[in-house]
C-alpha distance (Angstrom), angle and dihedral (degrees) to the residues before:
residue distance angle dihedral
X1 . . .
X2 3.63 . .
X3 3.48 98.9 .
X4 4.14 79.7 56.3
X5 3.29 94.5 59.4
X6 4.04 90.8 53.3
X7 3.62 96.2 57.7
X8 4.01 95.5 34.7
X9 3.72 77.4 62.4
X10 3.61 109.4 40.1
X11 3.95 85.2 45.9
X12 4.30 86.7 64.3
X13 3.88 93.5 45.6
X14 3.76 86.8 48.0
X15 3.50 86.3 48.8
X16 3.55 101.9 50.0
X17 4.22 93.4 31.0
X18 4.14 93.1 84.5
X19 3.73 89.5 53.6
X20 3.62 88.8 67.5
X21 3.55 101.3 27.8
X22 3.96 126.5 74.2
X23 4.04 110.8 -143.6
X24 3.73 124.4 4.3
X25 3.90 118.1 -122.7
X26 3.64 107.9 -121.5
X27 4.33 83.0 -113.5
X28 4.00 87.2 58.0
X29 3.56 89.2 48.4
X30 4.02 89.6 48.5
X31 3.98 85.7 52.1
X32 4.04 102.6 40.7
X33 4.19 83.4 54.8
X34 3.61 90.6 49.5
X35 3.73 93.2 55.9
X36 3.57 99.3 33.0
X37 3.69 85.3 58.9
X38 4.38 87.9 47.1
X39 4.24 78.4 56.2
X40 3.56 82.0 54.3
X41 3.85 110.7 44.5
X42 4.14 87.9 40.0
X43 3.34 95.4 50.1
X44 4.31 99.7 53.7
X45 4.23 76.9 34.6
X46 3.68 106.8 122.9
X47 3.94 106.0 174.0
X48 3.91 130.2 43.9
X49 3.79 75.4 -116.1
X50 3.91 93.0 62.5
X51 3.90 94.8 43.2
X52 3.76 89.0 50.6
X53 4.13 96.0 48.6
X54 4.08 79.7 49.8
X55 3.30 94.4 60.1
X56 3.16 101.5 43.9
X57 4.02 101.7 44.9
X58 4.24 74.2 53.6
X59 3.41 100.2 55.7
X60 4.39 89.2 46.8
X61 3.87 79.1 48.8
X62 3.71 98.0 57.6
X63 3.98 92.1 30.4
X64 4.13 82.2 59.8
X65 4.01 86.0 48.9
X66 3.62 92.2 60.0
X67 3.42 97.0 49.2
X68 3.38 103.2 53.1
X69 4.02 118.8 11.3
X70 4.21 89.1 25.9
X71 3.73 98.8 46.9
X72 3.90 95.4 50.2
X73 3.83 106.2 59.7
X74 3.60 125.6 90.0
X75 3.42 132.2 -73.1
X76 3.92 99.6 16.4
């Protein structure tokens, strides 16, 4: 439930975040897809179950976004 919480979070700032920033880095990109499609999967979840496997195929998702997209841009 916690780790529901997280994401139902981080998918609002990621929502709000382009309204204030200019261009999207191709790593914010990778991330905003990753919970858009968490927004997705939880919302045609029907079990506990099905919100849990969500999260979790998520959090691979945005793991996989900072090891490849995330780690290559300048300055990090």
């Amino acid at each position: 439930m916690k780790r529901y919480v997280v994401f139902t979070v981080l998918l609002l700032m990621a929502l709000v975040a382009p309204l204030y920033a200019g261009t999207e880095s191709p790593c914010e990109k990778c991330r905003d897809a990753a919970r858009q499609e968490l927004a997705k999967c939880i919302e045609g979840a029907i079990s506990q179950e099905d919100k849990k496997s969500c999260t979790e195929k998520s959090e691979l998702r945005l793991q996989s976004c900072e090891r490849s997209v995330c780690k290559s841009r300048p300055g990090k």
